[in-house]
N, C-alpha and C positions, 0 to 999 in steps of 0.2 A: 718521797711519799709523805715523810710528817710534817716535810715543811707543805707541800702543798694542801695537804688538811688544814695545816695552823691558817691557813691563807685564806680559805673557804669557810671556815669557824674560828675567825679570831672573838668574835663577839659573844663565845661560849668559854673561850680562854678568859676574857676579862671578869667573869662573873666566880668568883670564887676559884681560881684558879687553883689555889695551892690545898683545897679538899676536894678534888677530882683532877684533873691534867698533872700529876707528877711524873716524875722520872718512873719509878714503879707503873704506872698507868702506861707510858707510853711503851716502856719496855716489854711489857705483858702484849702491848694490840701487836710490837716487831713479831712476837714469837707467834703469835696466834697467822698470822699473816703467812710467814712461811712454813710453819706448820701443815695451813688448810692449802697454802699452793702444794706440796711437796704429796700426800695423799690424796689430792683430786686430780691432780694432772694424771695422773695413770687410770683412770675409770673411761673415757671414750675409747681406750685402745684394749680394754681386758679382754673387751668380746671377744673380739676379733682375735687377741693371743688364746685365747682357751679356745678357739676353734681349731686353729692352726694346730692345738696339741689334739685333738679329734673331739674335744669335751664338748660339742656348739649344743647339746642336749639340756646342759648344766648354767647354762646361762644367768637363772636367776638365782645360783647359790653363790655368781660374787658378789652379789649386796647382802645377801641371806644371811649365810654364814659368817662375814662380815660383820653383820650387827648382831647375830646371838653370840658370838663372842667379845663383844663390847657390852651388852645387857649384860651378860654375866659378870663381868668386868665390875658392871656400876657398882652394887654393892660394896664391892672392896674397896675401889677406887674411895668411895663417899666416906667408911668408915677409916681409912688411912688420912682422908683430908684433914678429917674433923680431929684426929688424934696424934699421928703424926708429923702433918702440915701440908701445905697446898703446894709448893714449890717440888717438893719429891717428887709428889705424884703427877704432878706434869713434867716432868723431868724422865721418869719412867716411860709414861705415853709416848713420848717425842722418842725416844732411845730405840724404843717396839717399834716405831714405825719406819726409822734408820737401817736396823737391820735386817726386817722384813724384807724391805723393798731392793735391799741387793738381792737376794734371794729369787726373786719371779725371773731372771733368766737363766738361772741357774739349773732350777727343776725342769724336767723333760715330761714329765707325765703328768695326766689330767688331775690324779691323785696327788703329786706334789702341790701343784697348783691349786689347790683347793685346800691341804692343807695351809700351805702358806698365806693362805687368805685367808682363815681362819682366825690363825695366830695376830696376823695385821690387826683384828680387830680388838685389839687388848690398844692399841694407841688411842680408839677414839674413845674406849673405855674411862684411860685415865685422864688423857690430853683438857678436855673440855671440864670435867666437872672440877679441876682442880684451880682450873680458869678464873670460872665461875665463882667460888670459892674466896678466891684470892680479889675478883673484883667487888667483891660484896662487900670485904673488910676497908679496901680502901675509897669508897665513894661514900657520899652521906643518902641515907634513903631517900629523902625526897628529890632526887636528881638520878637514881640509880636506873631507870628509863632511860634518861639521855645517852647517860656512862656505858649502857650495855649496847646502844644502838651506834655508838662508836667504835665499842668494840666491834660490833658488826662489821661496819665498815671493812673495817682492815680484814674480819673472818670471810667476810662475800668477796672481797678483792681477793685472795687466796683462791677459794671457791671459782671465780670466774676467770680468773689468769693462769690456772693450773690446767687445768681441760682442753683450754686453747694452745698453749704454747704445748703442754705434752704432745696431743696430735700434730703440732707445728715440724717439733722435733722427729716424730717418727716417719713426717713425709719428709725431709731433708737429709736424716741420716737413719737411723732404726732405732726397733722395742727397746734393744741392749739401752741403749745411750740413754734414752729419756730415763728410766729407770736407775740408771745412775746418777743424775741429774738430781731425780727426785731423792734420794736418798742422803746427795748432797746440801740442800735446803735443807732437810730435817736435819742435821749437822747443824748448821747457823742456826736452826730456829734452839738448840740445846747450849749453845756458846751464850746466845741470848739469857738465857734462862738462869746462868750461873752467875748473871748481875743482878737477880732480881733479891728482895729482902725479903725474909720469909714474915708471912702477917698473923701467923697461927700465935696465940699467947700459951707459953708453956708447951711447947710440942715434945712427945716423949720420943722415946729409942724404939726402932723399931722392935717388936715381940711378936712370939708365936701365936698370940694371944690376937693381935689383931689380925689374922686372918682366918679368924673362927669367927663366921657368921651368926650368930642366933636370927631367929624367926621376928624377933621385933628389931632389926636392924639393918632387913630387908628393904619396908616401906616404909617411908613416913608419911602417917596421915596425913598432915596439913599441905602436903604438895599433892594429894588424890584430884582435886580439880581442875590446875591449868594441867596434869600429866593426861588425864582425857583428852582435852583440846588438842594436846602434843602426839598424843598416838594417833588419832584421828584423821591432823592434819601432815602428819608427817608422810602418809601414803603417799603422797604429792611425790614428795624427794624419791621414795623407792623407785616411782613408775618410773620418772623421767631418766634416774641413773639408770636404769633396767632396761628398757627401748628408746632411749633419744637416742642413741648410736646407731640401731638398727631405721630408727623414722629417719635420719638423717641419712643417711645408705640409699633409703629409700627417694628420698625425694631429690638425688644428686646432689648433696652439701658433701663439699670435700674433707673441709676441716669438721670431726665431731664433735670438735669440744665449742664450735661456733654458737650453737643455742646457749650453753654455758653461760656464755660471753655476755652475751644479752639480757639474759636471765638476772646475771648478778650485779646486773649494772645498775639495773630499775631498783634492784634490793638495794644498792647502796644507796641509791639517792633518796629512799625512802626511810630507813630506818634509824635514823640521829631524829627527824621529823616527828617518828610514830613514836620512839622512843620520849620523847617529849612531852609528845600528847596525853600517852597514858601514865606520864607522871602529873601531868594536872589534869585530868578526865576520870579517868581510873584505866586499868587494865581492862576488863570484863567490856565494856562500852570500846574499845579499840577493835577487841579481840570480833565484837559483831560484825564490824568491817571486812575484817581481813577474813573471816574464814569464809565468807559469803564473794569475794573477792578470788580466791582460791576455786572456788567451784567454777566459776564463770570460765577462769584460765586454765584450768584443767579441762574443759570442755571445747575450748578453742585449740588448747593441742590436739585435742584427739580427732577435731574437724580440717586440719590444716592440710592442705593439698598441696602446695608449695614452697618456698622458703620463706616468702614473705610473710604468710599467714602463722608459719611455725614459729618467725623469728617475733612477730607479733605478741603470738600469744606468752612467747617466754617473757616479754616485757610484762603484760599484766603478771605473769605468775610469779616474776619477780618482788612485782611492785605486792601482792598479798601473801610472800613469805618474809618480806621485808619488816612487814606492817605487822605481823603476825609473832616471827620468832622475838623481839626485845619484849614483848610486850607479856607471853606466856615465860619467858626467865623473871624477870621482874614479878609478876607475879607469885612466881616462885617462892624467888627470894621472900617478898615480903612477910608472903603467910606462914614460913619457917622461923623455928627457932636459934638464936644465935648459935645456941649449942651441939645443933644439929643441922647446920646449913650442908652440908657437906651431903649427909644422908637424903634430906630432904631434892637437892640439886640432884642427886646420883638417882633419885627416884623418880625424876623429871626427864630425866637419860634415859634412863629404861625404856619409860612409854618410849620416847625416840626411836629406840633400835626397835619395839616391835612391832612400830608404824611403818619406819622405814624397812623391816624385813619381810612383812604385810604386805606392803605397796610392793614390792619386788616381786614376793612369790605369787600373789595374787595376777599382777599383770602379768607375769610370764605366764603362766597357767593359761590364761586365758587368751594371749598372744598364740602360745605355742609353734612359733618362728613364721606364720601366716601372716604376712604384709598387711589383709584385707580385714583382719579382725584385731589388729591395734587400736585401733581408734574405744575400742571398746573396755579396753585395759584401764583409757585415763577418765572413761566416763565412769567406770564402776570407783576409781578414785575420787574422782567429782563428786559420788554418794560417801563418800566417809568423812568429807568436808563439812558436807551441807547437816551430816550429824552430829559436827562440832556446832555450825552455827544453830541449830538447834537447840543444844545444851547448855551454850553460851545465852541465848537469847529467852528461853523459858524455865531460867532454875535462878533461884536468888544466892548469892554468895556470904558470908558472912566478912569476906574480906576481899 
């Protein structure tokens, strides 16, 4: 995989190579990589095990619950980054979601199932913002577009090779095993993690002290803008994790992590591209693109009558979450403080989980396991798009 990256962007290699492409750099996208394969490969087949246990009622609390236990998460997460270092706290992430994931064939009841998806969600809590975090220290800002959009890469490859092969796995042998499977990547992506150098200057010992939140340690201001754009557009992610399993049921696709597949493929090939752009464009002027992009492909899944139309539309949906996610982190980043990158990235999280726990419960609701009124789920998502591009398109920034 690195060599064939290196292969495809050698011409990104030459250019400064040794203040973005290092050893830390690369080792960070191995872990991100198996990380996002090792907790997405199990999401096309949740449904379907929580029905099995009689829960099919509860459907939309496994992304729900999911991400308000990751939201809650952020905060700590952002204030351990910034004080005790970025390596721990992805270190931790990756650990939570190792041994979660033995755990889901263990539980026999709705209730266990539900808790233990719960708890899972302390891995996407810490995993990412420590990421994040840690890429911001070792890239130089005016390329830190490019640097996130490759992270991409390797995150959307994860993302779109985990859905697929989990379902691969549970049509060839069973739930048990893919779940083991998964639980084993998260393993390698934590082996990873223990060669990386920590980038924090001065990091202290952990204390009780830092997991006592105060009320200004919550938010950070200066990330209130792209975390709009991020809640907004994140409802996208809830719908499709929430019924692409059941639309694909629906329209006879065997494999459901196959939209997945497509989906994340157009994100990769887009996102080192858009990353780029909104380092010499700006962010704000990309972001018009992609969230208006976003609405059109949300509106295409929800119109899709057959595979082809469905697999379709996950290409555009791909291509305006590609275009979208490097461009609102970067942003991010820029308008934070160094001193509170952490906080500020953990506050970008947030909006995250209650876009993506939104777009879940919102389309379930309004699904409510009726085949004939989905389509309606990912249009009422298509309106929370078009109120990013909205906000993106008629408010002036100061950064």
């Amino acid at each position: 995989m690195l060599y064939f990256f290196y292969l495809i962007n050698k011409d990104l290699t030459l250019q400064n190579k040794s203040e973005v492409y290092t050893l830390n750099f690369w080792l960070l996208c191995s872990s991100s990589l198996l990380f996002f394969t090792s907790f997405n490969m199990i999401i096309p087949e949740l449904p379907d095990y929580l029905t099995s246990l009689g829960g099919e009622e509860y459907k939309g609390l496994i992304i729900a619950l999911f991400t308000v236990t990751a939201g809650i998460s952020r905060p700590f997460s952002g204030k351990l980054t910034d004080r005790v270092g970025r390596v721990p706290v992805m270190f931790v992430g990756v650990l939570v979601s190792c041994i979660c994931t033995l755990f889901y064939p263990i539980v026999g009841t709705v209730f266990g199932f539900l808790l233990i998806r719960f708890l899972h969600g302390f891995s996407t809590g810490f995993k990412p913002t420590g990421t994040s975090a840690f890429l911001a220290d070792i890239v130089p800002a005016d390329r830190r577009g490019e640097a996130l959009g490759v992270l991409g890469f390797f995150s959307s490859t994860g993302i779109g090779i985990g859905p697929y092969f989990g379902s691969l796995i549970v049509m060839h042998f069973d739930i048990e095993v893919m779940f083991y499977i998964s639980s084993g990547i998260s393993l390698l992506s934590i082996l990873i993690l223990l060669n990386l150098k920590e980038t924090l200057s001065n990091p202290e010992k952990l204390k009780v002290e830092h997991f006592i939140i105060r009320k200004n340690e919550i938010i950070d201001k200066s990330a209130i803008p792209p975390s709009i754009v991020m809640l907004l557009c994140t409802t996208a992610y809830g719908v499709i994790l929430t019924l692409i399993p059941d639309l694909s049921t629906h329209l006879e696709i065997e494999n459901k992590g196959a939209f997945f597949l497509y989906f994340t493929a157009a994100s990769m090939l887009v996102r080192i591209s858009a990353g780029k752009l909104s380092d010499k464009y700006s962010r704000v002027t990309v972001l018009k693109f992609s969230t208006i992009i976003l609405v059109f492909a949300l509106i295409a899944v929800g119109l899709s009558s057959n595979a082809v139309e469905l697999f379709a539309a996950a290409i555009l949906l791909g291509i305006g979450i590609g275009t979208n996610s490097p461009s609102v982190y970067a942003w991010t980043i820029d308008r934070a403080s160094e001193k509170h990158r952490g906080r500020a990235i953990a506050t970008m999280y947030i909006a995250l989980e209650i876009g993506i726990g939104l777009g879940a419960v919102i389309s379930a609701e309004i699904y409510d396991n009726n085949v004939h009124q989905i389509g309606w789920s990912f249009f009422a998502c298509a309106g929370m798009c078009f109120l990013a591009f909205l906000y993106v398109m008629f408010n002036k920034f100061d950064k």
